[in-house]
Structures are given as structure tokens and as C-alpha cells.
N, C-alpha and C positions, 0 to 999 in steps of 0.2 A: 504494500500500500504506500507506504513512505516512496518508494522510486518511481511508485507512478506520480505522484503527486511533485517530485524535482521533476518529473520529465512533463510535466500538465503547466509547473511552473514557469520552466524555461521556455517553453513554448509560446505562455502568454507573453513575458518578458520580449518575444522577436517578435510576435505577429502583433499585439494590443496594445503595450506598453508605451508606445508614441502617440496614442489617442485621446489618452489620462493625462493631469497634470497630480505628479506625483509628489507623495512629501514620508519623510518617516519621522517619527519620535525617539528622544534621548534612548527609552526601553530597548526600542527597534535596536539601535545601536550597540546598547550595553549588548542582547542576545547573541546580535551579529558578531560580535567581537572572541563570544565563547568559545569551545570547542579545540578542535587542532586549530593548531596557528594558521597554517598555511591555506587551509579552506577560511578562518577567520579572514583571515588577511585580504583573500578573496573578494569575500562578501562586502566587506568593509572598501574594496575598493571602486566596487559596483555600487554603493552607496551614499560614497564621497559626493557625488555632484546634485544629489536630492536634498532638496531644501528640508532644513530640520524645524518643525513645531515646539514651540517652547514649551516645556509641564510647570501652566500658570497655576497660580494661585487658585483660580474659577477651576480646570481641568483636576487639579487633586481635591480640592471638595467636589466636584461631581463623581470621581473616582472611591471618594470616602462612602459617600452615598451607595454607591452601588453594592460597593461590599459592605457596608451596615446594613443595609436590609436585605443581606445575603441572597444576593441577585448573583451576585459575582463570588464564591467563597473565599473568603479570610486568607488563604494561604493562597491561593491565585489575584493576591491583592494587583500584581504587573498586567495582567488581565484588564482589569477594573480601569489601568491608568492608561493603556492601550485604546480602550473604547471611549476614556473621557478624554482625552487629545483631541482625538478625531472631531469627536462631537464638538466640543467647545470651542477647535477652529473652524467649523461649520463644515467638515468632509464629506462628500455625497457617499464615498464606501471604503470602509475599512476591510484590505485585502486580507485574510490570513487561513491557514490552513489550521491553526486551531480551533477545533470546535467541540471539546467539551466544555469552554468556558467563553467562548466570542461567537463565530458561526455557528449556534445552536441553536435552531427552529424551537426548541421545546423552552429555551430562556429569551429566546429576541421579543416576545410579549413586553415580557417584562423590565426589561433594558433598555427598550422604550420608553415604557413609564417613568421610569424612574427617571431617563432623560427630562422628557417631557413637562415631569415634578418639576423638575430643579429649573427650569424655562430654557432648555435648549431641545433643538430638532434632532431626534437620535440619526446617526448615521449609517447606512444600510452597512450591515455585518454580511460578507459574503467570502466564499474561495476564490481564487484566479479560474476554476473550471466554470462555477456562475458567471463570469464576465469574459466567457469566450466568443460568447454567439457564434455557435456552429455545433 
């Protein structure tokens, strides 16, 4: 599953990727960075030219939020701060292959709401395969 989902990614990355105007967050970064060095190093160099989103003040209390009212679980608190970047720079979709804590049909109800609560427009939670059209 994991290597279809690099090889669904990379795909979107050549054929979509110039359609989007794209941005990542500090988290984005910090993840990127983990791992072997040298695929790190990679990733981080392919992200070098994306404009990065500040983690405002607004974005970590909307991120508190979510995981206070256990939308988002306490220990996937980077989750929580993933989906409030997004939203509180007003992002039409938050790309990632996580979905037991971001792309999850069975929580986007309610991640919503709690956006919604807090007075911003939540941002569509989706995969790079949702955003292939084809």
C-alpha cells in the first residue's frame, strides 16, 4: 500500500502539481526532515522552493481546539496543527496520505465543525489520488 501510494504521489507531483499553488507548514518540514538522511535531504530539497505558512497564534488555538474536543487525538496533536495551518491561511485542500487522523470520511464531519466553531472555512482534507481527475 505505502508504494503504491509514492508511486500515486509522484505521479500527481508530474502531471497536477503545476495547477495548485502550493504551500507547506513548519510540521510538513520538521517530518520531511526525519528518516535516512539522504531521502531526508531529498525531500527537503523538493520543498525548498514552497512557500512556508506561519503556525500563528489563530492556527495553534484552532489546532488546540481540535484536539480538546478530541476530534483530532491528544497524541496526534501535529495532526491537529496540520489541519489548522491550512485552514486559518484559508487553503482550498490539505494534500496528505494520512488518514487515520486528517483524510478520514468518518472524522471530516466533525473537523468541520469545529472549524466552522472557531469562525474559519475548514479546508477540504483529501489524498493526491482524490485530486487526480482521471
Amino acid at each position: 500500500m505505502q508504494r503504491a501510494h509514492q508511486q500515486l504521489t509522484r505521479r500527481w507531483w508530474r502531471t497536477r502539481r503545476s495547477q495548485f499553488d502550493l504551500y507547506v507548514s513548519p510540521p510538513v518540514l520538521q517530518e520531511a526532515a526525519g528518516g535516512d538522511f539522504l531521502r531526508a535531504r531529498k525531500r527537503l530539497t523538493v520543498l525548498k522552493e514552497i512557500p512556508v505558512l506561519d503556525a500563528t497564534f489563530d492556527a495553534m488555538r484552532l489546532a488546540e481546539a481540535l484536539a480538546g474536543a478530541g476530534v483530532v487525538p491528544r497524541q496526534a496533536v501535529v495532526d491537529a496543527t496540520h489541519i489548522a495551518i491550512a485552514t486559518v491561511h484559508g487553503m482550498e485542500y490539505l494534500l496528505t496520505w494520512n488518514c487515520a487522523h486528517i483524510a478520514n470520511a468518518a472524522m471530516r464531519t466533525r473537523i468541520e465543525a469545529i472549524c466552522r466553531d472557531q469562525g474559519y472555512e475548514p479546508v477540504v482534507l483529501c489524498t493526491p489520488e482524490e485530486l487526480m481527475e482521471d
